[in-house]
N, C-alpha and C positions, 0 to 999 in steps of 0.2 A: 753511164757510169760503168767502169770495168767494174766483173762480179769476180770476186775471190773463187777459186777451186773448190768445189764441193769437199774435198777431202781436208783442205786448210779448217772452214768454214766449222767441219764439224769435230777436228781435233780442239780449238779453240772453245768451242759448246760442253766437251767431254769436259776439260778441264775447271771452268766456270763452273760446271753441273756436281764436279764433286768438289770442289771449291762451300757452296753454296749447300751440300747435301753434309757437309762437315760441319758449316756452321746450323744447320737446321736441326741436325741433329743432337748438339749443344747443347742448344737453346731448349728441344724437347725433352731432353733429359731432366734439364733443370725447372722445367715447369712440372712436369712429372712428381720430383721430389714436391715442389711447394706443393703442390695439389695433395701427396701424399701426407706430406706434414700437415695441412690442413682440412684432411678427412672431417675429425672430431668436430670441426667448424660447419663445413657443409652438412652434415649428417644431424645438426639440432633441429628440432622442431622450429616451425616458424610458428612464434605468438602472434595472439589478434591486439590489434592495437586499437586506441581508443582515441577516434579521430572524431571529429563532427561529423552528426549525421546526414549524409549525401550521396545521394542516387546519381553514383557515376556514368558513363556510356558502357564502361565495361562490365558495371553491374550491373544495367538491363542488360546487355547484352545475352550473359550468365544468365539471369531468369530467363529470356525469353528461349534460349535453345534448353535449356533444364528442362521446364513445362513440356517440348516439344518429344523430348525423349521418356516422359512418364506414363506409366500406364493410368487407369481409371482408378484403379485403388490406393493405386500412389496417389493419382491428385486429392482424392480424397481424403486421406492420411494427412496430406500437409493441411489439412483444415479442422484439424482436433487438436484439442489442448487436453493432455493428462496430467494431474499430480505426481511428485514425488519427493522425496525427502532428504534431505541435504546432510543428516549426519552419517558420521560414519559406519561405513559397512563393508565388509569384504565382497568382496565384488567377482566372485567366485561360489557365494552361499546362496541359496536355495530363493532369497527373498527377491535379490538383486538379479538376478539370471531370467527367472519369470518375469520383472518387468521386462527387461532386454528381449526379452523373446516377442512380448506382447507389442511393445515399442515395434519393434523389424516387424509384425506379421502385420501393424495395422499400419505403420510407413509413418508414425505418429511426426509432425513436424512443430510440434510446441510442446515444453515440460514448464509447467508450473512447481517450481523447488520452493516446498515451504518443510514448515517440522511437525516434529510428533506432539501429539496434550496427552497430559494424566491427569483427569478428569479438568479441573479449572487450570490447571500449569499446562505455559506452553513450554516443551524443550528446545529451548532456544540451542545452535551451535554455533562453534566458533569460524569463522571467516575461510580459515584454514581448509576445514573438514568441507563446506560451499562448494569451495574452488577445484577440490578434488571428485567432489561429485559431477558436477559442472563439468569437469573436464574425459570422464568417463563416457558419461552420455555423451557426448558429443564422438570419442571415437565410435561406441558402440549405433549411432543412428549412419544413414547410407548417405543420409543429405544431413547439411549443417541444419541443428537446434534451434531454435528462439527458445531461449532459456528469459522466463517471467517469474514476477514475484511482484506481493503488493507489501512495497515499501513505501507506503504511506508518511511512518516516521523515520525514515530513511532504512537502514541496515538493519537498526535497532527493533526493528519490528519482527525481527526472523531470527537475529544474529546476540551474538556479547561480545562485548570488547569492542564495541563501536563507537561512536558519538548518538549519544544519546537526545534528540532533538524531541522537540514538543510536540503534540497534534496540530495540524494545519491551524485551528480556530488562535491559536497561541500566536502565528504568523499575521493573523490577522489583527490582534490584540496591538503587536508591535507595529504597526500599519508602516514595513519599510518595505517596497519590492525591493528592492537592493539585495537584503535579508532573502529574499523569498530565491532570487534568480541564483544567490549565493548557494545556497541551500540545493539548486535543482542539481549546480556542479559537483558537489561532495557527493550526493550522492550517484550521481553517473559515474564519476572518478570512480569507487569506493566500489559499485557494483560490476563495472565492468572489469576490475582488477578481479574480483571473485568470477566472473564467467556469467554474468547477468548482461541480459542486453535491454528489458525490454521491462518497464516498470508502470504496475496499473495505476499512477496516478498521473496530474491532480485529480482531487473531486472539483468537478466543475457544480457542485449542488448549491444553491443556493437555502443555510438552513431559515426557513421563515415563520418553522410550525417549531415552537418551544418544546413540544409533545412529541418531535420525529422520537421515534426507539432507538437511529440506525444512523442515522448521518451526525448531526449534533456537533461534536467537538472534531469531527474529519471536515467540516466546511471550513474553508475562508472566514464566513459570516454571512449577515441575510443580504448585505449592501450587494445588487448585481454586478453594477460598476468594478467594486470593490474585487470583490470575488473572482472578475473574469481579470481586472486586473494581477491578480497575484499568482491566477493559473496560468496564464502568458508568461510572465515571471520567470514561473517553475521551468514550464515548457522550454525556453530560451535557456537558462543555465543548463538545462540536463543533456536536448541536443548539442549545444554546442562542445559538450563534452563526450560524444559517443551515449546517447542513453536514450531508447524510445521512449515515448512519453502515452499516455492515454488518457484522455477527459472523460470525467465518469462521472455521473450513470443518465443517459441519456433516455430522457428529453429534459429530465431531475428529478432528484429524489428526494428534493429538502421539502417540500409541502407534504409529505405523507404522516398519517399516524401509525401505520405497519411498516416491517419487518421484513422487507419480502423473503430475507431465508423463511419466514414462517407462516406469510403469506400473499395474497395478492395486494400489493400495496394502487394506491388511486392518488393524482392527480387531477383535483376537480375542479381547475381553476380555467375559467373562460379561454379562448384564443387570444384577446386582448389581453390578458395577465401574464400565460406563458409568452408572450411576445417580450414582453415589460421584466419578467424576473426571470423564468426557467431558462429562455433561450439567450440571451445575450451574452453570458459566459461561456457558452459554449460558441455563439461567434467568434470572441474574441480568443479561447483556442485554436481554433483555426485558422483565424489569420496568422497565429504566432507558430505556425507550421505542425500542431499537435500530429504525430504519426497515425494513434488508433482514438477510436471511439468506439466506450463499452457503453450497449445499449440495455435498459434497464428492465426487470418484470415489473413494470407498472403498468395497472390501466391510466389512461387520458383519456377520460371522452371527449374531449376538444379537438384531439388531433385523430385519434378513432374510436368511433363510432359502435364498434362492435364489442359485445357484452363479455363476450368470450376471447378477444385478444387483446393482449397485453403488449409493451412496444417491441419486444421480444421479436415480434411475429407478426408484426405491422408493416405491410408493406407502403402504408401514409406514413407514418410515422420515419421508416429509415431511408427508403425512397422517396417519397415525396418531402419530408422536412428536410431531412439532416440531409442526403443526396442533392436537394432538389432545389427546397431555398436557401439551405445555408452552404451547398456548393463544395461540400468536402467529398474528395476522392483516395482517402486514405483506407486505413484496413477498418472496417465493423466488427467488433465483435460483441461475441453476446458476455451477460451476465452468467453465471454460474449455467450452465441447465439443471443442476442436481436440485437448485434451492424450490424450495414448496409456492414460492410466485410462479413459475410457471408450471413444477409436477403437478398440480393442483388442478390442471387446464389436461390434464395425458394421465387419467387415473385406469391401472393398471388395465380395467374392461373398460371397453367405451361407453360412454352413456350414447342414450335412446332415442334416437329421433319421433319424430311425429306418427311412422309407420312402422315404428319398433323396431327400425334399423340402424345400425352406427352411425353418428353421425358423421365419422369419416371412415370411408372403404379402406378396406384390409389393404396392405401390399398384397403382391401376387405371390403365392405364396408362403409367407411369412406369416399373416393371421395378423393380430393385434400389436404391435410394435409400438409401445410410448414413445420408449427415445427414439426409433427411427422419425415417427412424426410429429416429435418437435424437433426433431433436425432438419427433413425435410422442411417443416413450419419457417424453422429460422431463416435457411438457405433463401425460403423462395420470400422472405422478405429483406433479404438483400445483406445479410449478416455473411463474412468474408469467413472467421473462422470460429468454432464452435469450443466454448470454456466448458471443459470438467461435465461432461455429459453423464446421464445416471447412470445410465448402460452404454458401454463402449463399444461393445459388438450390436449390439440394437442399434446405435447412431448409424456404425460402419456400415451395418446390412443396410439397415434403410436408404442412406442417401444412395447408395450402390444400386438397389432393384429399383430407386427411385429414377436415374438416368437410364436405366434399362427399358423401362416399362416407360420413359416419357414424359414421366411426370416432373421433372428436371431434365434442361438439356445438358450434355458435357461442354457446352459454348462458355453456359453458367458457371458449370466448376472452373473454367479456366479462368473467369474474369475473377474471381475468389485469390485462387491461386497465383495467379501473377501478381497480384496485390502481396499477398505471403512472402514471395520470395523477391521480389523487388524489397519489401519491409528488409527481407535477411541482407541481400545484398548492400545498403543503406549503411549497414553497422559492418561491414566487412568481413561478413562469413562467408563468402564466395570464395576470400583470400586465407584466410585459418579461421582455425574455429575454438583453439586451446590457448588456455590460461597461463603464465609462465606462473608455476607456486612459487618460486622463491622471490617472490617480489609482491605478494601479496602483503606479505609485513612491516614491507616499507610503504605500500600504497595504501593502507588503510587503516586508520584511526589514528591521523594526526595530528602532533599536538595540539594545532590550532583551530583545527576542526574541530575536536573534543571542546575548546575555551570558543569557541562561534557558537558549536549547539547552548551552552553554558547562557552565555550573552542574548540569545533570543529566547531564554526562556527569562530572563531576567528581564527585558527590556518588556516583557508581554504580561508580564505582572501585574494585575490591574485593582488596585482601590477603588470599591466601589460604594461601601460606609464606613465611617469612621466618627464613633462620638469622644475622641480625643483621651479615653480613658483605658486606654487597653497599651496601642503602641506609640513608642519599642519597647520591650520587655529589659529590665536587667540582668546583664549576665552574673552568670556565679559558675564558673570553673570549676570543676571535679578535684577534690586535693591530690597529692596524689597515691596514697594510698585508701581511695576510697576505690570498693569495687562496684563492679558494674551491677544496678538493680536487675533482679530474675525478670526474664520477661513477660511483663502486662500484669506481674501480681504484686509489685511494688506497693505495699501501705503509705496511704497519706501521712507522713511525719508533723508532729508539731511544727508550726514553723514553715512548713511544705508553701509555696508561692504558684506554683504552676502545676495544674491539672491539662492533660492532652489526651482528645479523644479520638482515635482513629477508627475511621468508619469506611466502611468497606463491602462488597456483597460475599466476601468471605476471608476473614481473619489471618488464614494461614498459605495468603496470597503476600509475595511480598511489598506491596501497597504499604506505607509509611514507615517500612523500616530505615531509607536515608531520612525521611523526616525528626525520624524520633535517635537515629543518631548524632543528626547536625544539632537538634534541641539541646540532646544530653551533654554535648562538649559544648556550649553556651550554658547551659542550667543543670546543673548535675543534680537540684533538689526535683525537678522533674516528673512525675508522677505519670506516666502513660499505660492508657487502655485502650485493645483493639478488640473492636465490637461491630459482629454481622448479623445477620437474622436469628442466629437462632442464640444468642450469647447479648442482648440487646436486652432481652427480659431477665435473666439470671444475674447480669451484674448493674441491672438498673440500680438497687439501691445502694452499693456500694460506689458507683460512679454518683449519683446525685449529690450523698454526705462528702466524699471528695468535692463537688463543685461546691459545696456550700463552705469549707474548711477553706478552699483556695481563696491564693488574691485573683490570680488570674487563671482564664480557662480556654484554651483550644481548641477547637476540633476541624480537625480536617477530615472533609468527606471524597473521598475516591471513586466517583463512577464516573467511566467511562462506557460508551459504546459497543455492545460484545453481540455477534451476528447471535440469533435465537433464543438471547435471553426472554426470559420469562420471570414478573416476582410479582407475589400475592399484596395485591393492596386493597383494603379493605375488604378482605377475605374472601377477594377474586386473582386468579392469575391473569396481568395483564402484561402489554408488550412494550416495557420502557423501561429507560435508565435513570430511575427515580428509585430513592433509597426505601425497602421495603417496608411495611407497617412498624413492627415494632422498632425498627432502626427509625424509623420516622417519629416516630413517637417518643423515645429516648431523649430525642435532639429538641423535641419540642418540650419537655420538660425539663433540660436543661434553661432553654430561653428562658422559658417562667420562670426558674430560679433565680437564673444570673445575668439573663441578656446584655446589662448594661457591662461586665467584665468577661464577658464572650466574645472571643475573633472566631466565626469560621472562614476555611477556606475552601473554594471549591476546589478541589484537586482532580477537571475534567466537567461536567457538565456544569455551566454556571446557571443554568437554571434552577439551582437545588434552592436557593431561597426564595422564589415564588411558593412556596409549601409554608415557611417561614417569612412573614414580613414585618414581625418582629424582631429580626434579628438586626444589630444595633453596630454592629462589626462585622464588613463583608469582603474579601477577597479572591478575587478570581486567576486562577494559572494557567486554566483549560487545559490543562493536562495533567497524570500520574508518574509521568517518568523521571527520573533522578534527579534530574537536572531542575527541576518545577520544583520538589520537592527542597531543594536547597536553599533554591529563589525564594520559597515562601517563608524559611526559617532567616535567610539573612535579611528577611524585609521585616520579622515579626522583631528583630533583635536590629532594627535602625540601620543595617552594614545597606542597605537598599533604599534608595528611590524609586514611587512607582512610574512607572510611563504610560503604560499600559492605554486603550480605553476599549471598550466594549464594543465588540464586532456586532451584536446582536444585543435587540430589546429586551430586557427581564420585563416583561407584563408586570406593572407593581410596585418594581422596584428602581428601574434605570431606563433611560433611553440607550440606542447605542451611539456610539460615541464619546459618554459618557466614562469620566475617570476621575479621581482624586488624586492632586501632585500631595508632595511631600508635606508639605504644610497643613493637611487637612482643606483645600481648596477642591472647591466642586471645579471640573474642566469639561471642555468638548471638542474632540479634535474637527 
């Protein structure tokens, strides 16, 4: 083939060349503009989205070169969990900068965001104020947060302005996992719109001691089956909504009659029994893919042996049980370390060996170290990250001179570690880690959600006596220039029909104020009195001459479950959520008066009439929140059918199972 003249060849290329550089540079102009007009666009934040949870390739990828670029105090850092508080603060003052500080020097890689208490009040905040906090920590740590909280009763437990849902034992009561799995989605949804990723329930506890102080109305109920049933449940709505889950408190905590915030709680029940009750709920989170398991201060001596550890610190217990035969490779974590179940084992000096020595060697130079050696303790019984340690710099040193000196390898810390952030990468903080606020109001508490929580407390409502002479009550309407009675000193009127006793372990708690509203817009002649320990004796006689004046009498009693409580019975302080002597005693002199025209309700522990098995009208809601409170006023006034039936045995009074339909008929599901 004839070749063309070099000089043809490349006049022809000149002109193509700027042919082609005329339209190149067109086209670049006018991308240039689009790009410019769309600065504002490119330059937003990218939000974390709230996907199912799943451990993609690119998210080990992510952990496994992270882990490789960290130092020792870094890994160690991503395996503390600290406190802090979700309402509003300027984040420039003095309070919030010391954390920030304290967070970067220890490499903290978990915040537990709960609120402030005045004295018995918790300050709850709103949604808003969460997600602003949430989203600060997160710029301010180097590595993305696991941002935890235990929403137990979803949001509501922290939060206002939420859906307002019952205690777990109330989901039992409703026996629908449908309810339960529904339940796990709201709130994944709901917390991860606020910058929550990672939530410490279910209780996988099976409650089976009527007498627990601490679990009680947070179980399912005492059924194993049951119980590992509806923590599966949970587990399955919440991941598949973006929401880590955790079974808790491992091996269980439903057989205990302590407290372990206030002490050593025990598990005394053979190997064959925890096979049969303790553990099979916590099987059955596992298979349903639970992410963490929080290990518990309890002694088992079934599962160890030794006098002095607690499962805390068992390396049978986490390694050999939960590791070993039940096969989960998820994140361990511990229970509190601050709670008095395990400080009680690390008291500030060491006690005394046999030859007058510590029973555990000092670190090397550090001297006596509690928290470092119940850190270490935890670590080396195979616990991934460490909850709310008493001393934070005690923890930090310790496990640190602990991989120094040998006594921990850093092989250890890594296998910890990569468990952590594999957890992060899971929920998609490898890819953001901030909350978009202005979609926090559309994503949470809605309308239907608010009328779902509503409906599981209604459907968990359980009749459990009924001598056909109490309900339904008749209403009588407020006129409408009648005002509202002064609160709790309202005089029995002539004529007065309903006396209501609110009972509570302190009065100026707001415990029955929706009850005694929803009452008063049904019964305006209403008569209510709220009575705690120390107003139980002062207005005994004025409350008995009311019951005796009444046609009918109510009392709802309100306990729940509160970590540390303590109240004097029988002129001892002991560790339960049973209504104090003179509050006890009140109610029992009510029965003797009017049993036969008495409804109580248990509003949270339905145990409360084993004390009373005279009581002749019994209702149970297993919980004190709004939504309970309303259910028991639209059932005491007919607007309600019960469904309900009893997750758990009243010793005396009920089997579980047991419930009364609408008609006064005994049932058993």
């Amino acid at each position: 083939m004839t070749r063309e003249p070099k000089s043809l060849r490349s006049g022809r290329w000149e002109k193509r060349f700027c042919y082609l550089s005329s339209m190149t540079l067109k086209k670049l102009a006018a991308l240039l503009l689009a790009l410019t007009m769309a600065m504002p666009a490119f330059a937003a934040p990218r939000y974390a989205k709230a996907e199912p949870v799943a451990l993609s390739k690119d998210g080990r990828r992510w952990a496994a070169q992270t882990l490789k670029k960290l130092t020792l105090e870094e890994k160690i850092g991503q395996m503390l969990s600290v406190r802090y508080f979700m309402d509003f603060e300027n984040f420039d003052s003095d309070a919030y900068r010391q954390f920030r500080d304290q967070m970067q020097t220890y490499h903290i890689g978990s915040v537990v965001l709960t609120v402030h208490v005045d004295g018995p009040f918790l300050l709850k905040n709103p949604p808003l104020e969460a997600a602003a906090m949430a989203n600060q920590l997160q710029r301010d740590s180097k590595l993305p947060l696991l941002i935890s909280a235990d929403f137990e009763r979803g949001l509501a437990t922290r939060m206002v302005s939420v859906p307002l849902f019952p205690d777990a034992m109330a989901f039992g009561a409703a026996g629908n996992p449908a309810y339960v799995e529904r339940y796990g989605a709201i709130v994944a949804e709901e917390s991860r719109a606020v910058g929550f990723h990672w939530d410490f329930f279910p209780i996988a506890d099976v409650n089976s001691n009527p007498a627990n102080p601490i679990i009680n109305t947070r179980s399912f109920g005492e059924d194993p089956g049951v119980v590992g049933e509806l923590a599966a449940a949970y587990i399955r709505g919440a991941r598949a909504h973006g929401m880590l889950t955790t079974a808790k408190h491992f091996p269980g905590h439903g057989d205990t009659g302590t407290d372990s915030h206030l002490g050593v709680a025990r598990v005394d029940g053979d190997l064959a029994r925890l096979q049969q009750v303790e553990l099979p709920p916590f099987r059955q989170a596992i298979a349903a893919g639970v992410d963490a398991v929080m290990v518990a201060h309890v002694a088992v001596p079934a599962l160890e042996p030794d006098p002095h550890k607690v499962a805390t610190i068992s390396q049978k217990v986490i390694g050999g049980v939960l590791r070993g035969q039940l096969g989960f490779t998820g994140v361990v974590v511990t229970d509190a370390l601050e709670m008095k179940g395990l400080l009680n084992l690390y008291p500030p000096i060491p006690g005394l060996g046999e030859a007058g020595q510590p029973d555990r060697p000092p670190l090397p130079g550090r001297g006596w170290n509690p928290a470092g050696e119940a850190a270490i303790d935890a670590v080396k019984a195979g616990n991934d990250l460490l909850l709310l340690p008493s001393d934070l710099d005690g923890a930090f040193r310790g496990l640190l001179e602990a991989v120094k000196s040998g006594v921990l390898t850093e092989k250890r810390i890594d296998e910890s570690v990569r468990r952590i952030l594999e957890m992060k990468a899971s929920v998609g903080l490898h890819k953001a880690r901030l909350v978009d606020l202005e979609q926090v109001s559309r994503r949470v508490s809605k309308q239907q959600d608010v009328d779902f929580a509503q409906q599981v407390a209604d459907d968990a409502l359980t009749l459990v006596r009924d001598n056909g002479k109490v309900f339904p009550l008749a209403k009588l309407p407020p006129p409408a220039d009648v005002k509202e009675f002064e609160f709790g000193r309202a005089p029995v009127q002539p004529g007065v029909q309903v006396v209501a006793i609110i009972m509570s372990d302190n009065a100026h708690l707001p415990f029955g104020r929706g009850f005694e509203a929803a009452l008063k817009a049904r019964r305006a002649d209403a008569t209510v009195f709220y009575v705690d320990s120390t107003l139980a004796t002062p207005l005994a006689a004025p409350i008995l001459q009311a019951v005796k004046d009444a046609g009918k009498v109510v009392v709802a009693v309100f306990l729940s479950p509160v970590s540390g409580k303590q109240v004097m019975v029988n002129g001892k302080l002991q560790n339960t959520v049973g209504l104090e002597a003179a509050s006890g005693d009140l109610l029992r002199r009510v029965l003797e008066t009017a049993a036969a025209k008495t409804a109580v309700f248990a509003m949270g522990n339905p145990y409360v009439a084993q004390q009373f098995p005279n009581v002749q009208n019994y209702v149970c809601t297993f919980s004190g929140v709004y939504s309970s409170e309303l259910s028991a006023v639209k059932f005491l006034f007919g607007e309600l059918q019960p469904h309900g039936r009893l997750p758990v045995t009243l010793p005396g009074i009920a089997q579980r199972g047991e419930g009364m339909g609408g008609g006064g008929r005994a049932e058993k599901r």
